[in-house]
C-alpha positions in Angstrom: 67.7 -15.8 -16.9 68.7 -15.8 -20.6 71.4 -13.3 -21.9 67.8 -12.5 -24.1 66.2 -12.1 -21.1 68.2 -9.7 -19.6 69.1 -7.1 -22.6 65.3 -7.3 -23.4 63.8 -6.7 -19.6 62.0 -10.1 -19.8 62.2 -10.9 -16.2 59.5 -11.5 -14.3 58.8 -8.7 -11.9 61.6 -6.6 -13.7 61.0 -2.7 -12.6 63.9 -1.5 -14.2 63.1 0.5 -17.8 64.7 -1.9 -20.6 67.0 0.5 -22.2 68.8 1.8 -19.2 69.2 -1.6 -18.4 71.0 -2.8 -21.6 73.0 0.2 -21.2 74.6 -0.8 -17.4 75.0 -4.6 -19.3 76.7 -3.0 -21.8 78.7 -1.2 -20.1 80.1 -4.0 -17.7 81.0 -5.8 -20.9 82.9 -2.5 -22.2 84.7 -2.1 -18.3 85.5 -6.0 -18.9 86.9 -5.7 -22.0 89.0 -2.7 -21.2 90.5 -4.7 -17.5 91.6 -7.5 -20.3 93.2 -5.2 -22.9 94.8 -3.8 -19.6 96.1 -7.0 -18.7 97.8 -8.1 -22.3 99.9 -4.7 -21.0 101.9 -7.6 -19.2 102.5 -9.4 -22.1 104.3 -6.8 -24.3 107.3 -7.8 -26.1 110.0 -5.7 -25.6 109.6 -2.3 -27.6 105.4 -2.2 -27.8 103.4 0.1 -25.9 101.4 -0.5 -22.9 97.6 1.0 -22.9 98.9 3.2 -20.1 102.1 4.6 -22.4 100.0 5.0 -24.8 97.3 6.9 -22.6 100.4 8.7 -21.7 101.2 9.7 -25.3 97.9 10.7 -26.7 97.5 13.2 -23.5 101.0 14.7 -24.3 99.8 14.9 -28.0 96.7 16.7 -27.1 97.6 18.9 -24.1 101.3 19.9 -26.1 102.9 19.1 -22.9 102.2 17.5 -19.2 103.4 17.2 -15.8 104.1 13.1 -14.5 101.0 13.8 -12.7 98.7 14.9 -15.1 100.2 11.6 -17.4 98.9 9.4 -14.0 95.6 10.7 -14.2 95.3 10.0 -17.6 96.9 6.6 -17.7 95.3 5.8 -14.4 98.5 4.7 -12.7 100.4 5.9 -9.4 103.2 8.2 -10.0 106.1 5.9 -8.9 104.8 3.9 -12.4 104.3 7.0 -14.4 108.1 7.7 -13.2 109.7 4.4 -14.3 107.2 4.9 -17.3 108.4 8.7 -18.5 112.2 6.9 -18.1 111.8 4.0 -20.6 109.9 6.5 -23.3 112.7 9.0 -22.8 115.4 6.4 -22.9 113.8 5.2 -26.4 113.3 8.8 -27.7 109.9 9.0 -27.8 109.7 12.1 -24.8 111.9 14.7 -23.4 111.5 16.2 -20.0 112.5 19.4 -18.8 111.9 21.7 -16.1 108.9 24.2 -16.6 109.7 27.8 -16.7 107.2 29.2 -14.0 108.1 26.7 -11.8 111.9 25.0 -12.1 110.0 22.0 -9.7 108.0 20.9 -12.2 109.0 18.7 -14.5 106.8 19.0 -17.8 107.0 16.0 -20.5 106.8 16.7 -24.2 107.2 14.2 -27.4 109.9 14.4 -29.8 109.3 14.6 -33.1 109.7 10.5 -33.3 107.3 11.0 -30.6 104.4 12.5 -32.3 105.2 10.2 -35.6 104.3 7.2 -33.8 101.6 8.8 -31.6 99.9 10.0 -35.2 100.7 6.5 -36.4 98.8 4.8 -33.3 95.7 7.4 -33.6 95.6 6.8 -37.1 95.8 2.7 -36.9 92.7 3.5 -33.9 90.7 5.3 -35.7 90.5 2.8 -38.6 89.6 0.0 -36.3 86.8 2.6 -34.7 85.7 3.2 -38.5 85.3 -0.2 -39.0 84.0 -1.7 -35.6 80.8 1.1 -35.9 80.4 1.1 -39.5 76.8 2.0 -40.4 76.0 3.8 -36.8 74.9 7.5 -37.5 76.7 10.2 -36.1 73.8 11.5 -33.7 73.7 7.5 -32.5 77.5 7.8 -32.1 77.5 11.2 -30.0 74.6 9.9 -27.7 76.6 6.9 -27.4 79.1 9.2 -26.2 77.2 11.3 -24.0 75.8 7.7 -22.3 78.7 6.5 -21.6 80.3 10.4 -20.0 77.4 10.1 -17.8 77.9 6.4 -16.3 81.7 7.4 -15.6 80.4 10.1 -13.7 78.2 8.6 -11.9 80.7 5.8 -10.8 82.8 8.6 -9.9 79.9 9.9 -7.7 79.4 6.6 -5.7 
């Protein structure tokens, strides 16, 4: 079968509906191509960002603050690395940790002020490559796009 073939449905005896199956192709490509952005991670140079710190950064930037776990679920990675992680960003300046005032267990992670210039910085050089990669795709197209793809992570979650 042809790539043609199977983003169009042409397939003999093919009972799956054509545009649900572009989407799961599609989306395998997307998973693909995040697994090898993932995998430059172990090629940063000293002083770059992994996709996880990053991950990290952006949920600090959103939430205002977060616990090392709630930076693993974000980042997807176990807490030991989240750990070893929270120490290299505070060691370069980029968070500060302290103990949360309800509960002097838990340790909540915030960005310093270098922090959230770099994290605006990284956002910012994002969203221009975003802006540029869907040029010319409508907002409603870009919202069900979003919607599509909300629903196949949950249904992955599900199985």
């Amino acid at each position: 079968m042809t790539t043609a073939d199977r983003t169009t449905g042409a397939a003999a005896g093919s009972s799956e509906p054509v545009a649900v199956d572009a989407v799961r192709l599609a989306f395998i490509e997307l998973m693909g191509a995040e697994r090898r952005l993932r995998s430059r991670d172990q090629k940063c140079r000293p002083g770059d960002l992994t996709q996880g710190q990053i991950r990290a950064l952006f949920t600090i930037d959103i939430e205002g603050e977060a616990t090392a776990g709630d930076l693993a679920k974000a980042a997807e990675l176990s807490p030991a690395s989240v750990s070893v992680m929270l120490d290299h960003l505070e060691r370069d300046g980029i968070v500060e940790r302290r103990r949360a005032e309800h509960d002097r267990r838990v340790v909540v992670v915030t960005l310093t002020a270098s922090g959230r210039a770099l994290v605006a910085e990284k956002r910012e050089r994002w969203r221009a490559r975003a802006h540029d990669a869907l040029a010319g795709v409508s907002d409603a197209d870009l919202r069900a796009a979003a919607d599509v793809m909300r629903r196949m992570a949950a249904m992955l979650d599900e199985i």
